[in-house]
PDB file with one MODEL, atoms N, CA, C and O in Angstrom:
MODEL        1
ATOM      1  N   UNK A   1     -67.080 -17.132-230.557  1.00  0.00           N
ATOM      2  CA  UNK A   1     -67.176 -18.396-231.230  1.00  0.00           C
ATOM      3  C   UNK A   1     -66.343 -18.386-232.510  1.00  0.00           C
ATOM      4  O   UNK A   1     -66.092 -19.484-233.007  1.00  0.00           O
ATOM      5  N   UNK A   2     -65.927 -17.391-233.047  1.00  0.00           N
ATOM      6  CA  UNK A   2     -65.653 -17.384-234.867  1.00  0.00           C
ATOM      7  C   UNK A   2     -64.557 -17.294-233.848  1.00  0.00           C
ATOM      8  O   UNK A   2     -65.136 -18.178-233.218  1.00  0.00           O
ATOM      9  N   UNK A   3     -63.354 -17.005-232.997  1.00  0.00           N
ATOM     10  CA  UNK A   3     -62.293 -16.683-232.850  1.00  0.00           C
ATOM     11  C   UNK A   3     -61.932 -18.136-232.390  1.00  0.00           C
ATOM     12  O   UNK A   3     -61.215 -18.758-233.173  1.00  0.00           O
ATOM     13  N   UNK A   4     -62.308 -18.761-231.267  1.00  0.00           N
ATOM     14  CA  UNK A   4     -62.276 -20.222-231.460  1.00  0.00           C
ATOM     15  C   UNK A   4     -62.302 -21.171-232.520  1.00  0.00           C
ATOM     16  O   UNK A   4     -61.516 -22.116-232.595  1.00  0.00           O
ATOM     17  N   UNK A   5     -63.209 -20.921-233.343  1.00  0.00           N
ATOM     18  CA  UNK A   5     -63.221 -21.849-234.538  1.00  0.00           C
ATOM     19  C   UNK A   5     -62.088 -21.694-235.009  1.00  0.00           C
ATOM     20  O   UNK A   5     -61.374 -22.556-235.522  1.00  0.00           O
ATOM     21  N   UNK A   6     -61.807 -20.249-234.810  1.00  0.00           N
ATOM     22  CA  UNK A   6     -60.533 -20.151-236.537  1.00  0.00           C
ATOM     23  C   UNK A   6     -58.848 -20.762-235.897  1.00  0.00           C
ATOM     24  O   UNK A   6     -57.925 -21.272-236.533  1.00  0.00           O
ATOM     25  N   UNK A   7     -58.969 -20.436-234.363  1.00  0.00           N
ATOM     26  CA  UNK A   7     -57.767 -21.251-233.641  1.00  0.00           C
ATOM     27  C   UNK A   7     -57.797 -22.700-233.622  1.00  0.00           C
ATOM     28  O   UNK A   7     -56.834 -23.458-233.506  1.00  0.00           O
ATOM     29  N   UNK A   8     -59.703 -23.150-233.824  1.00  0.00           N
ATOM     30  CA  UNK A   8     -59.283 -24.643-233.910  1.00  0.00           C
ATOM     31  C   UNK A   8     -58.654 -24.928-235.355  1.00  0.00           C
ATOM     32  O   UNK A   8     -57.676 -25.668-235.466  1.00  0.00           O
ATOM     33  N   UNK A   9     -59.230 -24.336-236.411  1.00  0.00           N
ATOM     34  CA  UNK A   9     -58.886 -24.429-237.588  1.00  0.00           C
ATOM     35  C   UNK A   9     -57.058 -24.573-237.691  1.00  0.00           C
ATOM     36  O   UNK A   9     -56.403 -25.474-238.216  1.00  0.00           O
ATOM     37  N   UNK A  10     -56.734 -23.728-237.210  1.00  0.00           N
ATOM     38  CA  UNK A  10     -54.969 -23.362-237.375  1.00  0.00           C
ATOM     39  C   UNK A  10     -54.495 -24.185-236.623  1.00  0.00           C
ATOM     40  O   UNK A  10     -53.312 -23.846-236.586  1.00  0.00           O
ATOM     41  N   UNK A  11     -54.607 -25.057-235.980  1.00  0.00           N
ATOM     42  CA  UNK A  11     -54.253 -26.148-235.016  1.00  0.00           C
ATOM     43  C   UNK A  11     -54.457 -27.509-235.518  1.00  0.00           C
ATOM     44  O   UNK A  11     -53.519 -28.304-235.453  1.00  0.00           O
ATOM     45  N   UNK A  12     -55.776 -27.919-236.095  1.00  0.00           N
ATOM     46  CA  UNK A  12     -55.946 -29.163-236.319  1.00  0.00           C
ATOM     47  C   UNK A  12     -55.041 -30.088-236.918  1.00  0.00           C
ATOM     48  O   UNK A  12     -55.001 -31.229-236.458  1.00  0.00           O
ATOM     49  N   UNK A  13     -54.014 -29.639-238.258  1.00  0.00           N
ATOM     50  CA  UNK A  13     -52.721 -30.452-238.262  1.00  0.00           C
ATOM     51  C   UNK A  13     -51.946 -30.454-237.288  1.00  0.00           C
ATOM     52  O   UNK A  13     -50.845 -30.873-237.645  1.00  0.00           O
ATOM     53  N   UNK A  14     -51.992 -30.094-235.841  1.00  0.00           N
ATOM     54  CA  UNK A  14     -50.649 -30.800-234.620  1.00  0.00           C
ATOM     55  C   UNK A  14     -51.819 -31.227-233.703  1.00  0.00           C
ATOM     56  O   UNK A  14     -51.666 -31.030-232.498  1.00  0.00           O
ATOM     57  N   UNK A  15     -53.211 -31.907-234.225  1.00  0.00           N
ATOM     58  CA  UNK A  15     -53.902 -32.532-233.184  1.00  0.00           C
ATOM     59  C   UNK A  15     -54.461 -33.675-233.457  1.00  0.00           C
ATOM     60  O   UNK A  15     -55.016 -33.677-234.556  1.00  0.00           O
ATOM     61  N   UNK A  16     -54.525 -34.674-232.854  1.00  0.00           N
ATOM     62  CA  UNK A  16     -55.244 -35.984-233.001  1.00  0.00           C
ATOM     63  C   UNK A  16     -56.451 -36.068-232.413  1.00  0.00           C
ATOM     64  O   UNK A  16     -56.503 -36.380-231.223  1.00  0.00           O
ATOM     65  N   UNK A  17     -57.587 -35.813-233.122  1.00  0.00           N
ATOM     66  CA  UNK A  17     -58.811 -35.590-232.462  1.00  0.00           C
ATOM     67  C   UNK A  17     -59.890 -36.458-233.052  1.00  0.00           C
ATOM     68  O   UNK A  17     -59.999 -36.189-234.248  1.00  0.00           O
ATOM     69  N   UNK A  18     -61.002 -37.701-232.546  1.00  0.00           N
ATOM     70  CA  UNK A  18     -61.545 -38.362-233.277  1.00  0.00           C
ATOM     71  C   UNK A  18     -62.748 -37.150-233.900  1.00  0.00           C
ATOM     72  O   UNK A  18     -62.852 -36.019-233.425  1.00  0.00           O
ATOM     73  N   UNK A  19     -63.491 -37.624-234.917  1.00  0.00           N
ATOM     74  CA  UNK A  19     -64.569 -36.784-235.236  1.00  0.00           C
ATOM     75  C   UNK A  19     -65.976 -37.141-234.177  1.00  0.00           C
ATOM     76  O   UNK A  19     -66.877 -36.328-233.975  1.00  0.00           O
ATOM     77  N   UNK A  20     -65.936 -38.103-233.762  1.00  0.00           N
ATOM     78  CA  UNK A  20     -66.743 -38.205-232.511  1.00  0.00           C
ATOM     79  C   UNK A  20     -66.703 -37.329-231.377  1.00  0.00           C
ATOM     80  O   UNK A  20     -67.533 -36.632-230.794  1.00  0.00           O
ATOM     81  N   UNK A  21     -65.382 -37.600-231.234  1.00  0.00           N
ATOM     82  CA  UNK A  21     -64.700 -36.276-230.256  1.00  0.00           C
ATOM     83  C   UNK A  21     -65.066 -34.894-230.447  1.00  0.00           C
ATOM     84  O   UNK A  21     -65.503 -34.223-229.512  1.00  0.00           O
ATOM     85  N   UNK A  22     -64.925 -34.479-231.498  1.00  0.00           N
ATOM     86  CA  UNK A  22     -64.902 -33.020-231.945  1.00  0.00           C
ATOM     87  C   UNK A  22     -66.598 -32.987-231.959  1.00  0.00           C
ATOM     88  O   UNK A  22     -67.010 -32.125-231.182  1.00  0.00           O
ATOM     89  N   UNK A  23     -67.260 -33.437-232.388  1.00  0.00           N
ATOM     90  CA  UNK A  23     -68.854 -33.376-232.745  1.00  0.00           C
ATOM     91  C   UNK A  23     -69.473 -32.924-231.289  1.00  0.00           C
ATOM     92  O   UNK A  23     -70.183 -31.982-230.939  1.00  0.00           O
ATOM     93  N   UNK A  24     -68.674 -34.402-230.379  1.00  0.00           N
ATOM     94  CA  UNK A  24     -69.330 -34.063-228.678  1.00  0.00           C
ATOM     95  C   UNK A  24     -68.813 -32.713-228.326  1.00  0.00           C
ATOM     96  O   UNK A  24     -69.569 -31.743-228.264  1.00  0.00           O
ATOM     97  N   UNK A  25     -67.268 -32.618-228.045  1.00  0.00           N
ATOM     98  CA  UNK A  25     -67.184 -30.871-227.584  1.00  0.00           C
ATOM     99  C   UNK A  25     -68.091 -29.799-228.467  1.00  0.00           C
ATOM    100  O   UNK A  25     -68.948 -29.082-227.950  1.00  0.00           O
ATOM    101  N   UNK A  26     -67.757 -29.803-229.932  1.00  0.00           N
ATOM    102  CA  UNK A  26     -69.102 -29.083-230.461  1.00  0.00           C
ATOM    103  C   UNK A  26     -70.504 -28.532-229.900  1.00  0.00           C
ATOM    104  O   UNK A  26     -70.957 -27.438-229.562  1.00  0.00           O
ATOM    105  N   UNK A  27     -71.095 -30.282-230.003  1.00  0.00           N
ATOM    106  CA  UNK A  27     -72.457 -29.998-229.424  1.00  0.00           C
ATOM    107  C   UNK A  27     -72.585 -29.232-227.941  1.00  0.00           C
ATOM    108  O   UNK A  27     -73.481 -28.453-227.614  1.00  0.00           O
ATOM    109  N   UNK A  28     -71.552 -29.624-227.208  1.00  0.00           N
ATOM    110  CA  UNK A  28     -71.353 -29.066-226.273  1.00  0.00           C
ATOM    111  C   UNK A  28     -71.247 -27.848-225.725  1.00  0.00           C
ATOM    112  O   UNK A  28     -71.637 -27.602-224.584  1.00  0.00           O
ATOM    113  N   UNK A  29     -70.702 -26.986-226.513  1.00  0.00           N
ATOM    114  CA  UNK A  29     -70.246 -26.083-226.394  1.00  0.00           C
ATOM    115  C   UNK A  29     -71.440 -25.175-227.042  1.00  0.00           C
ATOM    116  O   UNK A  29     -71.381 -24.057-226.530  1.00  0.00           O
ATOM    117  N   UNK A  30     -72.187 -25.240-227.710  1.00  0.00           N
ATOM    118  CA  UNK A  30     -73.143 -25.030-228.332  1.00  0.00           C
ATOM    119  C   UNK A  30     -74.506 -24.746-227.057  1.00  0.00           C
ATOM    120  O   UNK A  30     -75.086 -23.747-226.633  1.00  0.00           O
ATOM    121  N   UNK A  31     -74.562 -25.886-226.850  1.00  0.00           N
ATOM    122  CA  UNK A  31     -75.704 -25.831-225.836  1.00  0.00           C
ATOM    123  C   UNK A  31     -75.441 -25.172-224.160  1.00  0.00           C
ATOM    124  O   UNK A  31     -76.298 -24.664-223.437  1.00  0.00           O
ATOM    125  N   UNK A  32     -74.227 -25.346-223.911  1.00  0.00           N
ATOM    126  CA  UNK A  32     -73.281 -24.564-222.959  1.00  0.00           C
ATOM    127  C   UNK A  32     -73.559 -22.844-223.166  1.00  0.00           C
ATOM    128  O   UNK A  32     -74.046 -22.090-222.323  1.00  0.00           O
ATOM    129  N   UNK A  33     -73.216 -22.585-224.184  1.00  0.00           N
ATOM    130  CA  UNK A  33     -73.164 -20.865-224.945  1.00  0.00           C
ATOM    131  C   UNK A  33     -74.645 -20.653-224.749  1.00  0.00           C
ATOM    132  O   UNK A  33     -74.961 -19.743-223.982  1.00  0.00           O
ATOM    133  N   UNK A  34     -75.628 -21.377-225.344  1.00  0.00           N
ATOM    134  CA  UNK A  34     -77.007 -20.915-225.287  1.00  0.00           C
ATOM    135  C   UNK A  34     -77.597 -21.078-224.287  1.00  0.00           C
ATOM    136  O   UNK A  34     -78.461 -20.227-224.076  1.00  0.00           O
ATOM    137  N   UNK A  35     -77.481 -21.887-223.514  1.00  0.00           N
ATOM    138  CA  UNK A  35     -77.868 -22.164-222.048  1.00  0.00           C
ATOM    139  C   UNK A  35     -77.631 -20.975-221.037  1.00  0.00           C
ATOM    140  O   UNK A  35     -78.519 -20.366-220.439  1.00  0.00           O
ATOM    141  N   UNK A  36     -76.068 -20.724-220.942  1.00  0.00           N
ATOM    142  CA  UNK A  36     -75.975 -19.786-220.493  1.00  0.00           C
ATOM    143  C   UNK A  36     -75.947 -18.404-220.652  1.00  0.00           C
ATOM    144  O   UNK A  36     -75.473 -17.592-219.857  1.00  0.00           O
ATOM    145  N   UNK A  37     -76.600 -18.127-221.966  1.00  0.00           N
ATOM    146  CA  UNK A  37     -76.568 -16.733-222.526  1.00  0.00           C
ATOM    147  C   UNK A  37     -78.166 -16.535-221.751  1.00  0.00           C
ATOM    148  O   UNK A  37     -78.487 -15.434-221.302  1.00  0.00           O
ATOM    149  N   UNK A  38     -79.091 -17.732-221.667  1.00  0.00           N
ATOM    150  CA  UNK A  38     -80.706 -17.518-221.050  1.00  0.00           C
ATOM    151  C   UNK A  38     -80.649 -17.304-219.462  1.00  0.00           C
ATOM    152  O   UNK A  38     -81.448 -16.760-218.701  1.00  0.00           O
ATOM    153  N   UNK A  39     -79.548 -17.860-219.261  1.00  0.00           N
ATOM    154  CA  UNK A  39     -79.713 -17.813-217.907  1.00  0.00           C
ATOM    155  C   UNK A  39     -78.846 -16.336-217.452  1.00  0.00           C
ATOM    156  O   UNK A  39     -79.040 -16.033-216.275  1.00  0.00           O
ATOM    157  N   UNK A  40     -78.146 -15.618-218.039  1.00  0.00           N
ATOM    158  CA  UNK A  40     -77.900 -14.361-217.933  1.00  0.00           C
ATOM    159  C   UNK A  40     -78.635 -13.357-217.923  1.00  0.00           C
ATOM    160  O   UNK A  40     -78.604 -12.237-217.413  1.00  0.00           O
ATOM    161  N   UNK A  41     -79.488 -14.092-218.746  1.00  0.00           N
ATOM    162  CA  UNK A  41     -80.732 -12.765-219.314  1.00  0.00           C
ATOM    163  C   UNK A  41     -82.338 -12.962-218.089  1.00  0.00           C
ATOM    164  O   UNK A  41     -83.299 -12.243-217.817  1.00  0.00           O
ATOM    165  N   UNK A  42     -81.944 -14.102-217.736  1.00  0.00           N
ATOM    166  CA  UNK A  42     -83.145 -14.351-216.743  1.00  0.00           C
ATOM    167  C   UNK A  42     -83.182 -13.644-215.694  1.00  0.00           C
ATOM    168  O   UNK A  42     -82.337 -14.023-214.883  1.00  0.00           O
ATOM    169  N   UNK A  43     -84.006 -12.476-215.228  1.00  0.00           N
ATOM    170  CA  UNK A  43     -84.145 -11.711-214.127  1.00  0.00           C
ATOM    171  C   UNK A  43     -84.711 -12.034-212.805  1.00  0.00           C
ATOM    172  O   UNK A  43     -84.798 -11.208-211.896  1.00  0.00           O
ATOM    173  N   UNK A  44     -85.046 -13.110-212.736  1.00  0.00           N
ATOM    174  CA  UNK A  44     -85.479 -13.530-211.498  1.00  0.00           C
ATOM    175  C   UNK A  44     -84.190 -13.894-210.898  1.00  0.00           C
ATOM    176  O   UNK A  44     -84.042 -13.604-209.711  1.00  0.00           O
ATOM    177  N   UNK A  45     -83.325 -14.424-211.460  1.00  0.00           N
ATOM    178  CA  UNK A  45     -82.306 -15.059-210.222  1.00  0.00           C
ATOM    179  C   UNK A  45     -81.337 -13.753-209.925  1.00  0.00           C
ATOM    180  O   UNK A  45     -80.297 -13.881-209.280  1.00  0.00           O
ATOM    181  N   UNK A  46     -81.675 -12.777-210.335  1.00  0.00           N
ATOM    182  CA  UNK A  46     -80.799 -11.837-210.197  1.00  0.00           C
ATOM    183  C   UNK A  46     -79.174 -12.143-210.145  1.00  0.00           C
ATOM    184  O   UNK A  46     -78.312 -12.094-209.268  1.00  0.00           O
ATOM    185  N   UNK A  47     -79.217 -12.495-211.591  1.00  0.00           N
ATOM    186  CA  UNK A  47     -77.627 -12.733-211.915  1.00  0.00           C
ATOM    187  C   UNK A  47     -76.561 -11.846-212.245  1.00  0.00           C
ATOM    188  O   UNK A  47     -75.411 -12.214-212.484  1.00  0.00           O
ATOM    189  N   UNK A  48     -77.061 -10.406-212.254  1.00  0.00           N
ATOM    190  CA  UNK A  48     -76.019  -9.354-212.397  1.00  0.00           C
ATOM    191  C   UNK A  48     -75.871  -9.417-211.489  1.00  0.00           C
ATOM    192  O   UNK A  48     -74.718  -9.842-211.408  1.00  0.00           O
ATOM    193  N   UNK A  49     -76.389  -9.239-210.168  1.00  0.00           N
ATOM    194  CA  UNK A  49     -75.766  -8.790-208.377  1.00  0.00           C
ATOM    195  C   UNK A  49     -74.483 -10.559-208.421  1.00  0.00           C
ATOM    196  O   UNK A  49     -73.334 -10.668-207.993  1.00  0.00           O
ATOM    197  N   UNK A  50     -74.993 -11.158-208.817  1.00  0.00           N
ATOM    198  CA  UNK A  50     -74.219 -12.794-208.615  1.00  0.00           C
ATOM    199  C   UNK A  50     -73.110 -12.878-209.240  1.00  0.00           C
ATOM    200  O   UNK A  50     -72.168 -13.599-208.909  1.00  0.00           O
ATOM    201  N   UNK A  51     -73.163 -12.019-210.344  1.00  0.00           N
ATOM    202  CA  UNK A  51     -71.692 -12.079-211.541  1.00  0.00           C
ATOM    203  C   UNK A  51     -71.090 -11.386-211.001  1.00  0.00           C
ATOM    204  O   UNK A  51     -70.012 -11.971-210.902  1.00  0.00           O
ATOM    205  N   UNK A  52     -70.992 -10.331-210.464  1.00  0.00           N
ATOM    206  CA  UNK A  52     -70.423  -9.323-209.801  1.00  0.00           C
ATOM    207  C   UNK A  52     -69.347  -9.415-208.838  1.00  0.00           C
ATOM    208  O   UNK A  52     -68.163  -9.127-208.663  1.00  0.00           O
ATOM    209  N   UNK A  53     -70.549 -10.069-208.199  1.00  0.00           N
ATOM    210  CA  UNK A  53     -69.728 -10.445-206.854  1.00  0.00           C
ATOM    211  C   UNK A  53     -68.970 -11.652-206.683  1.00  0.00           C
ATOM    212  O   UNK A  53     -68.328 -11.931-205.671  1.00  0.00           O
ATOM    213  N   UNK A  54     -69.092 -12.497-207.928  1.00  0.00           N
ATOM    214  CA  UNK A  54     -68.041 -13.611-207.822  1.00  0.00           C
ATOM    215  C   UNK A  54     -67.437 -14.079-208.938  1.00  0.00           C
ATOM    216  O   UNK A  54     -66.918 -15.179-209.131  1.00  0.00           O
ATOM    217  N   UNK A  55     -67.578 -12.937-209.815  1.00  0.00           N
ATOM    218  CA  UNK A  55     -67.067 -13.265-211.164  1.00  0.00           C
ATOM    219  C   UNK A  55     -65.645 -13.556-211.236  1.00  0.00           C
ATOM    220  O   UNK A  55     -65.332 -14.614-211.781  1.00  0.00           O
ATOM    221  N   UNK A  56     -64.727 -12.799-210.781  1.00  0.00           N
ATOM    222  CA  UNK A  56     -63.355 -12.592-210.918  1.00  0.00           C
ATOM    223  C   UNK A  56     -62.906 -13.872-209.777  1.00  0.00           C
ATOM    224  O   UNK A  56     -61.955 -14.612-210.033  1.00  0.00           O
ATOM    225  N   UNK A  57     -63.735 -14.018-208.484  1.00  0.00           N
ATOM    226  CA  UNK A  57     -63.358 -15.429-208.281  1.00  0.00           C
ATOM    227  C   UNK A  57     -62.874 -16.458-209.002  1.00  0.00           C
ATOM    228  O   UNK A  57     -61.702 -16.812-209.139  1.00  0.00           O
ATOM    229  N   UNK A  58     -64.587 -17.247-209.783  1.00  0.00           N
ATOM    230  CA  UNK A  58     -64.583 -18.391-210.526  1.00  0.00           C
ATOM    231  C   UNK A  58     -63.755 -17.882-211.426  1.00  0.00           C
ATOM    232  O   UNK A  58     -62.794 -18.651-211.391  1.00  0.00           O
ATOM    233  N   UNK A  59     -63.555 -17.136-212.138  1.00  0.00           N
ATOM    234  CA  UNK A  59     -62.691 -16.613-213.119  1.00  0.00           C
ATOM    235  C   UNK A  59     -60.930 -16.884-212.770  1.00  0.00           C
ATOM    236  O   UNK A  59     -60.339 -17.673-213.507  1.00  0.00           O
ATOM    237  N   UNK A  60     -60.316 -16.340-211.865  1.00  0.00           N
ATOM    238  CA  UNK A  60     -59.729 -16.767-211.810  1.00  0.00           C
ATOM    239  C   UNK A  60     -59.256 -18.252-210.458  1.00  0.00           C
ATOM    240  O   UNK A  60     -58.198 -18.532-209.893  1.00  0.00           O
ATOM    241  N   UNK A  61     -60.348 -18.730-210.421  1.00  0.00           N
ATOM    242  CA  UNK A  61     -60.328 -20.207-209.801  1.00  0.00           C
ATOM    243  C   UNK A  61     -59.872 -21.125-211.330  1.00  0.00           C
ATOM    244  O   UNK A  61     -59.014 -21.991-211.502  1.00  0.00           O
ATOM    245  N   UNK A  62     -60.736 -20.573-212.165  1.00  0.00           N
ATOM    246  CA  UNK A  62     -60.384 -21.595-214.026  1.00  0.00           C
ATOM    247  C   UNK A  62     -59.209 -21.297-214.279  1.00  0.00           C
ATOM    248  O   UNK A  62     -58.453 -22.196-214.647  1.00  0.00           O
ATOM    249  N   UNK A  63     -58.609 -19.606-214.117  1.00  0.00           N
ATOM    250  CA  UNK A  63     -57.137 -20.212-214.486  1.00  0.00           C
ATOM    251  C   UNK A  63     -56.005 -20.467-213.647  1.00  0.00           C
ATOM    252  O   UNK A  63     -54.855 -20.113-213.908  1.00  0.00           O
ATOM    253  N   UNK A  64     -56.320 -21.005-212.777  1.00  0.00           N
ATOM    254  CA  UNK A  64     -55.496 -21.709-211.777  1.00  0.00           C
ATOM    255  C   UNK A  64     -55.559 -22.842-211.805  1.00  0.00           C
ATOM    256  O   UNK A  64     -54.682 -23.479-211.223  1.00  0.00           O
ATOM    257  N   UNK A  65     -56.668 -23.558-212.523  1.00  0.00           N
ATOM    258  CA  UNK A  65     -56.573 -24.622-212.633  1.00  0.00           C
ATOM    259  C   UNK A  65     -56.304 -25.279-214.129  1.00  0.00           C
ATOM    260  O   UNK A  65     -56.023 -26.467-214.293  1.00  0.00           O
ATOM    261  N   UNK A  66     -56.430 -24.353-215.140  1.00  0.00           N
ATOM    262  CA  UNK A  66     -55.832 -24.657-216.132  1.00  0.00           C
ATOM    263  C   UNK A  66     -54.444 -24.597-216.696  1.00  0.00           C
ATOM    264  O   UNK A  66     -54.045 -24.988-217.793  1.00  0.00           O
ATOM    265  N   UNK A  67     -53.554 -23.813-215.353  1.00  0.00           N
ATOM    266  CA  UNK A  67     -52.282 -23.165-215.797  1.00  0.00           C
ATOM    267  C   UNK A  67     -51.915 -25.087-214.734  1.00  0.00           C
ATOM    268  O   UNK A  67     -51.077 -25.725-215.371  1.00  0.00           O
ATOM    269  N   UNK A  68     -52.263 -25.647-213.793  1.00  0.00           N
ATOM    270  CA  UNK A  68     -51.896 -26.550-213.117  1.00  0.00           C
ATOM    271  C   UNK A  68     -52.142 -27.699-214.024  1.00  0.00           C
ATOM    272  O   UNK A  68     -51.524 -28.735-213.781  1.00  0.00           O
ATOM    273  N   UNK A  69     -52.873 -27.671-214.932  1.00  0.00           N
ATOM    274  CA  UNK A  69     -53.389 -28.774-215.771  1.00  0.00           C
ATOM    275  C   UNK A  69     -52.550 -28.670-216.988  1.00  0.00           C
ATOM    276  O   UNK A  69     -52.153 -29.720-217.494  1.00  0.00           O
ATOM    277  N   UNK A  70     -52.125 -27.159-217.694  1.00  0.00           N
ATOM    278  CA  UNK A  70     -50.833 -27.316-218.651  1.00  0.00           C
ATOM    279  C   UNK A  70     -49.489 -27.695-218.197  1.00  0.00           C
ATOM    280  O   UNK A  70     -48.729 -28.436-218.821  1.00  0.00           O
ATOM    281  N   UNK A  71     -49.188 -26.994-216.783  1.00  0.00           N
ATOM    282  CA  UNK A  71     -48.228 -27.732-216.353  1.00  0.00           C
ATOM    283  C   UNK A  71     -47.720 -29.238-216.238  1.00  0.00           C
ATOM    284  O   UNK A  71     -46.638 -29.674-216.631  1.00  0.00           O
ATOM    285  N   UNK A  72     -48.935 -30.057-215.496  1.00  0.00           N
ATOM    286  CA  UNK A  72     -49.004 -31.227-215.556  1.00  0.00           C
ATOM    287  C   UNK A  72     -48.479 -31.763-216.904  1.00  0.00           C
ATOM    288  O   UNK A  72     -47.391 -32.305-216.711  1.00  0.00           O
ATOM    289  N   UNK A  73     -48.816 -31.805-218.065  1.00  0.00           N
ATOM    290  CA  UNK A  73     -48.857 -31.828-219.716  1.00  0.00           C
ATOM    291  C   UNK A  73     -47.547 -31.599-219.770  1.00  0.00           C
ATOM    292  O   UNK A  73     -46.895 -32.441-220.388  1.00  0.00           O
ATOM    293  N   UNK A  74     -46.972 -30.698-219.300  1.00  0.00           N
ATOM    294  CA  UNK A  74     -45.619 -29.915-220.063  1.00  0.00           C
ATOM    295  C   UNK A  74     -45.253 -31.037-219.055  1.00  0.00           C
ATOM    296  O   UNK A  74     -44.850 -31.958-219.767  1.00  0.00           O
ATOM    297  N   UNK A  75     -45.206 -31.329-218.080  1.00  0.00           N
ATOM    298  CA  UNK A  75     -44.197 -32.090-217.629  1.00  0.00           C
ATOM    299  C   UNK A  75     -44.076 -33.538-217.664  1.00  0.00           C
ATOM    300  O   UNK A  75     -43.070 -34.248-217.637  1.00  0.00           O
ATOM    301  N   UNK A  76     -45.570 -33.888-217.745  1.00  0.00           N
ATOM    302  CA  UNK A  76     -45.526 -35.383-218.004  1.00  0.00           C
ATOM    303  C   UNK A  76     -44.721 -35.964-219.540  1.00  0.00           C
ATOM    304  O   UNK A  76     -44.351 -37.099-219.841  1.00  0.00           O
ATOM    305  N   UNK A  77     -44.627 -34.266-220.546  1.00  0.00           N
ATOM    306  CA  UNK A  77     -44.082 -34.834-221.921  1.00  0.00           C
ATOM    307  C   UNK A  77     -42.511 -35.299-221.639  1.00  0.00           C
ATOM    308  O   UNK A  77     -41.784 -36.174-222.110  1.00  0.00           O
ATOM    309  N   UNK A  78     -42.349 -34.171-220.540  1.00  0.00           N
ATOM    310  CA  UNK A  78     -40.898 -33.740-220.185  1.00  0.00           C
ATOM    311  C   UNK A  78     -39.966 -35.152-219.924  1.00  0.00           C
ATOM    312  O   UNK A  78     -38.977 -35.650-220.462  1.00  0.00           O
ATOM    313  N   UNK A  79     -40.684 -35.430-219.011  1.00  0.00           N
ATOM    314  CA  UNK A  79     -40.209 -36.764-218.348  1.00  0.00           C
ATOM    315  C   UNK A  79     -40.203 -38.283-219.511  1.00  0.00           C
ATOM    316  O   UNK A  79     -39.751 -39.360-219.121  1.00  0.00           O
ATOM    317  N   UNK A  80     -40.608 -38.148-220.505  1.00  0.00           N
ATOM    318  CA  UNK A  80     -40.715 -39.388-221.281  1.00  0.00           C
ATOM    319  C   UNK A  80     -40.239 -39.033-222.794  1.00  0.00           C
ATOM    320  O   UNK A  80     -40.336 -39.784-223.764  1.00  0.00           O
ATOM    321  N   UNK A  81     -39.634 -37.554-222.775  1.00  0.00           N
ATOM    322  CA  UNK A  81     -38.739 -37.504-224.028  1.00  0.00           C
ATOM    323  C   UNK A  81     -37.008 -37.654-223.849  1.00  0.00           C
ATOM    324  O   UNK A  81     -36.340 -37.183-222.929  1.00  0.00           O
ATOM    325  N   UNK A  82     -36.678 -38.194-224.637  1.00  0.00           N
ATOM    326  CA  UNK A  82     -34.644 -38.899-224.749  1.00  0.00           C
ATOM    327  C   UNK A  82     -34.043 -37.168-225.117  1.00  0.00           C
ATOM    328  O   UNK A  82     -34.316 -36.287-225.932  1.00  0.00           O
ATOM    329  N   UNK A  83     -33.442 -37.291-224.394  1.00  0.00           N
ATOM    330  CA  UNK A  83     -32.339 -36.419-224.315  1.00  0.00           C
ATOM    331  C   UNK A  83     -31.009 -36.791-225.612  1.00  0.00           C
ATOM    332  O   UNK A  83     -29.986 -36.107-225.660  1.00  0.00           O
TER     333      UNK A  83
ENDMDL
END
């Protein structure tokens, strides 16, 4: 969390972000982190055998879809800046 903050920090002059905006991802992210820190720790669903075995999946399923989603970005800028 402190390593995020301090990248949002160093960023926020090249971003246009409402404070509504930022408050919702906030809260979000907040209750996201704690939510799932309980449900890690919860032993009934036996979530170590579950992380295990499909961690590196979903893991890299997110960055396949985030490297397709920067792409998108890089190119949609691409196409609508003058040469």
């Amino acid at each position: 969390m402190i390593s995020s903050l301090s990248g949002l920090i160093s960023h926020l002059n090249n971003i246009e972000i409402s404070g509504t905006t930022m408050i919702l991802f906030a809260t979000a992210s907040l209750v996201g982190s704690q939510f799932g820190s309980r449900i890690m720790y919860t032993s009934k669903w036996n979530l170590e055998t579950l992380s295990r075995k499909y961690f590196k999946k979903i893991f890299g399923l997110m960055l396949i879809v985030v490297a397709v989603l920067l792409q998108y970005r890089i190119s949609s800028k691409c196409r609508y800046r003058k040469v």
